[in-house]
C-alpha positions as CSV (number, residue, x, y, z in Angstrom):
1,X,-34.8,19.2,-2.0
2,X,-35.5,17.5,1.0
3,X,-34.2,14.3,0.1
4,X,-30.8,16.0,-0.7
5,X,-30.3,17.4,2.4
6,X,-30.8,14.3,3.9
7,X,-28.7,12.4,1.7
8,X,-26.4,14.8,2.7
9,X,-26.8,15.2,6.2
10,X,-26.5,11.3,6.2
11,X,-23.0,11.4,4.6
12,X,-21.7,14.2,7.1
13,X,-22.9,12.1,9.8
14,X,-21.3,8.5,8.3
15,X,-18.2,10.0,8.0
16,X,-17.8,11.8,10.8
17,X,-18.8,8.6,12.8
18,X,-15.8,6.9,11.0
19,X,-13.4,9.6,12.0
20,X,-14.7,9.5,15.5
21,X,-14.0,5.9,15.1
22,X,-10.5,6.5,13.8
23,X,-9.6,8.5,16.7
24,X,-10.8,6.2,19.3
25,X,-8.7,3.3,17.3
26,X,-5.7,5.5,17.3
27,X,-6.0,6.7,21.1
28,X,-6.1,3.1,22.3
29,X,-3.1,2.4,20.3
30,X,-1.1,5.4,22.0
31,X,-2.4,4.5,25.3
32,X,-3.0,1.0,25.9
33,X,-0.4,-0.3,22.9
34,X,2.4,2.2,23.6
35,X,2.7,3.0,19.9
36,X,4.0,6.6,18.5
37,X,1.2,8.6,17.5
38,X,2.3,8.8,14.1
39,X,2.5,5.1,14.1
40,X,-0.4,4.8,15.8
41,X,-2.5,6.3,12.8
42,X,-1.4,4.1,10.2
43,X,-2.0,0.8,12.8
44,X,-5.6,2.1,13.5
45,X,-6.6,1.1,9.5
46,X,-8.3,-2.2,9.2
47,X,-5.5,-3.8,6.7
48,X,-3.7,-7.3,6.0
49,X,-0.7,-7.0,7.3
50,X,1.4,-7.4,10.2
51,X,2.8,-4.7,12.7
52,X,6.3,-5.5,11.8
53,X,5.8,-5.4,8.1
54,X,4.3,-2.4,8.7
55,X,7.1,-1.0,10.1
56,X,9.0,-2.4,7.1
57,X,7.2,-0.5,4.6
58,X,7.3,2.8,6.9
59,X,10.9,2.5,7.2
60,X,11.5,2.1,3.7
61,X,9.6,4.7,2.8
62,X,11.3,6.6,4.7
63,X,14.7,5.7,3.2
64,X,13.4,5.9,-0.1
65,X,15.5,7.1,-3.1
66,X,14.3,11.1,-3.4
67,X,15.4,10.0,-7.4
68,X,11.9,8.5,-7.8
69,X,8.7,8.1,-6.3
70,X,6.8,5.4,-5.0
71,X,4.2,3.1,-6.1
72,X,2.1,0.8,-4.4
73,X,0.0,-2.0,-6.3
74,X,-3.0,-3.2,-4.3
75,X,-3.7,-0.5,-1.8
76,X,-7.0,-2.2,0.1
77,X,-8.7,0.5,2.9
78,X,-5.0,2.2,2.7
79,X,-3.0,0.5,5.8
80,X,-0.1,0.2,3.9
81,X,-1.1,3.4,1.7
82,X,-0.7,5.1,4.6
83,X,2.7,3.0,6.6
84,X,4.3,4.5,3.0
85,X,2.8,7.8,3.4
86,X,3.7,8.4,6.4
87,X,7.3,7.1,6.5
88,X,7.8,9.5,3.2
89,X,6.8,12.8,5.4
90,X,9.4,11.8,7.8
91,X,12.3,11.6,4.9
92,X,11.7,13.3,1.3
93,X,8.6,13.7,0.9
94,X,7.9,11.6,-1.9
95,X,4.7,11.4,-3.6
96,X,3.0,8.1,-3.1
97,X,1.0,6.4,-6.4
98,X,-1.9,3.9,-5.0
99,X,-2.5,1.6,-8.0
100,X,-5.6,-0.5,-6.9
101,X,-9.4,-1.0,-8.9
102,X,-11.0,-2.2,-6.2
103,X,-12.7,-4.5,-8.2
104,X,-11.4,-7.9,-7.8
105,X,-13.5,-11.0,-6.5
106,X,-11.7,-14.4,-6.0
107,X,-13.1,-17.0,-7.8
108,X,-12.5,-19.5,-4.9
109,X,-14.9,-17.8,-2.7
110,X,-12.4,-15.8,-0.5
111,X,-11.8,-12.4,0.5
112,X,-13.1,-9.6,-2.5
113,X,-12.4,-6.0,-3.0
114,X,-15.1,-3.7,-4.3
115,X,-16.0,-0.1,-4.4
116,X,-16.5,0.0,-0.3
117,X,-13.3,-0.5,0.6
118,X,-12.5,1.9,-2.0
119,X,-14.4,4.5,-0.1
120,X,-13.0,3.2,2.8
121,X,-9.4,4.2,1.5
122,X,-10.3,7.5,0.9
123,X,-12.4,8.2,4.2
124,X,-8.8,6.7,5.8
125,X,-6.0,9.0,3.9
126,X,-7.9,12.1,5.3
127,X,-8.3,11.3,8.8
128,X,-4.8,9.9,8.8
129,X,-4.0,13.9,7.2
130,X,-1.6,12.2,4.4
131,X,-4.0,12.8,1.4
132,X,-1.8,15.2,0.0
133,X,0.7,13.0,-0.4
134,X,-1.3,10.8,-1.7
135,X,-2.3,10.1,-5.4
136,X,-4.7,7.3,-5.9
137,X,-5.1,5.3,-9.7
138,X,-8.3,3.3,-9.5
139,X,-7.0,1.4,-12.7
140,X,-5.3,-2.4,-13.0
141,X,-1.5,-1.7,-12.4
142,X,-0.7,-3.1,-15.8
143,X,-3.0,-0.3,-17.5
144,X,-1.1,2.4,-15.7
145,X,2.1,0.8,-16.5
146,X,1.5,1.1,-20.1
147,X,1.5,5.0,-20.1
148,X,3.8,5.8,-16.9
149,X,7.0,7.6,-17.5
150,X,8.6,8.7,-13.6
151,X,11.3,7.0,-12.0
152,X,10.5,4.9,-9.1
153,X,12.4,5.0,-5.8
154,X,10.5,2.7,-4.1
155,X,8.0,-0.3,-5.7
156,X,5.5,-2.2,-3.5
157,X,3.5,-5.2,-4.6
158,X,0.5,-6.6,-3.0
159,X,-1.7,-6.9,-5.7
160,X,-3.3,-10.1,-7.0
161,X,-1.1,-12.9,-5.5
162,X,-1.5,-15.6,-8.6
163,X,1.3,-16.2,-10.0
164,X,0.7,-14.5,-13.2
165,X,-0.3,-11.7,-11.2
166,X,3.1,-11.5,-9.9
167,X,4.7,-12.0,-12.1
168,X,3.8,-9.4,-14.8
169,X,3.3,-6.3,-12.0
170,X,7.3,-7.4,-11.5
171,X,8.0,-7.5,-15.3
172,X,5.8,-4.1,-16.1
173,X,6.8,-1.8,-13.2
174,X,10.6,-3.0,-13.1
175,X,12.0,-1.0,-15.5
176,X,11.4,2.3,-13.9
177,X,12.8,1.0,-10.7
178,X,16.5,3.6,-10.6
179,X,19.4,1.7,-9.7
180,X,19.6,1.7,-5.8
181,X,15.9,1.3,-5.3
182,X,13.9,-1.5,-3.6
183,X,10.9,-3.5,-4.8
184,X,8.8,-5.2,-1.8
185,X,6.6,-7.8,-2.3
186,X,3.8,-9.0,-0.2
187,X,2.9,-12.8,1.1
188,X,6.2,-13.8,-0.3
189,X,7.1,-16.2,2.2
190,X,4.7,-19.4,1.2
191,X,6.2,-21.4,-0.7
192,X,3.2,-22.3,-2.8
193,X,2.3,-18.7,-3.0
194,X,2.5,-16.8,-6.2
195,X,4.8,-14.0,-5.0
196,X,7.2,-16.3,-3.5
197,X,7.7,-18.1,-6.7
198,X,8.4,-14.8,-8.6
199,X,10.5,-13.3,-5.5
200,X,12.7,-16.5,-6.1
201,X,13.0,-16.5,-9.7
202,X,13.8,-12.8,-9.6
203,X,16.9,-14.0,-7.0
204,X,18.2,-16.4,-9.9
205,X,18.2,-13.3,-12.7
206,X,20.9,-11.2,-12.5
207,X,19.7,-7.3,-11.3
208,X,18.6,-7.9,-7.5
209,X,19.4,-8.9,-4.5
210,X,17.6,-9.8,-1.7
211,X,18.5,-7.4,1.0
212,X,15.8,-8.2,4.0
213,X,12.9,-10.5,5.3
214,X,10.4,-9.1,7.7
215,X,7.6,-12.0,8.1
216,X,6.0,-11.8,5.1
217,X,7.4,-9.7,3.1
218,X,10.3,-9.5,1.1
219,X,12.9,-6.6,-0.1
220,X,14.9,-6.8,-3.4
221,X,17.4,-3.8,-3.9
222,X,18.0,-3.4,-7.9
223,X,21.8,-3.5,-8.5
């Protein structure tokens, strides 16, 4: 019994250190940064991204088509989770899907996702108050594809960035993208990068058009 309680006191206490953590993050934002407090909470998650792409992903959630929801594939410790989250409160409301099995290890020795940053994601969804908005899918995104039926309003990809990858997130999730909507894709500005390669050949198929650029990443509106 009394290594329970401490197992459990020692939980309370590691998360409650990460939400005092949180705070601190987001209160340095506001005050030293100058950022929005609303902004400020999705900028204090440890993420990949830039500020401006960031903003990108908030706005367009925030403009999403109320027709469908939206899907994000590779969600990480929830940065982007959360820019989509948030930008969704501010317009319909839209439920957010967070497709990611936090299980993926690069075979080149560089950065690898595991079950800790899939704690991570869920310790940052409640202190950044959007969890109910929030519906995470610890699967591969092609295994959810297989049984999903909803439209999508708004499509995000940042998954694996091979090529392959890419390419068949785009060719699974497409389909259920409604006319009108916008799929975003991640890293898409390297040339020798995986989404950039499908990002272009998408451009040469009739269906989408490229409707902004912000840094790294790239917005495709279906026609």
């Amino acid at each position: 019994m009394n290594s329970i309680v401490a197992q459990l006191m020692q939980s309370f206490w590691d998360i409650f250190r990460s939400f005092i953590l949180y705070q601190q993050m987001v209160f340095r934002l506001v005050c030293r940064g100058g950022l929005p407090t609303d902004f400020a909470g999705v900028m204090a998650v440890k993420g990949l991204m830039r500020r401006n792409e960031v903003f990108c992903l908030y706005n367009l959630a925030r403009e999403a088509n109320s027709l469908g929801v939206i899907v994000e594939i590779g969600s990480y410790q929830g940065l982007s989770t959360i820019a989509l989250a948030k930008g969704s409160l501010k317009g319909h409301s839209i439920p957010v899907y967070a497709v990611d099995p936090h299980d993926y290890a690069d075979p080149e020795g560089g950065i690898t996702f595991c079950s800790r940053d899939n704690v991570a994601f869920l310790k940052n969804i409640l202190f950044a108050n959007v969890a109910d908005i929030i519906r995470p899918i610890n699967l591969k995104s092609w295994q959810v594809a297989i049984g999903w039926e909803q439209p999508i309003g708004l499509l995000w990809i940042d998954g694996n960035h091979e090529y392959e990858a890419v390419r068949k997130d785009f060719d699974v999730w497409e389909k259920f993208v409604v006319p009108g909507g916008h799929i975003a894709f991640h890293d898409s500005s390297d040339s020798g990068g995986g989404p950039y390669r499908v990002v272009q050949e998408i451009l040469t198929e009739a269906g989408f058009e490229l409707i902004r650029r912000v840094e790294k990443v790239s917005v495709l509106r279906k026609i």
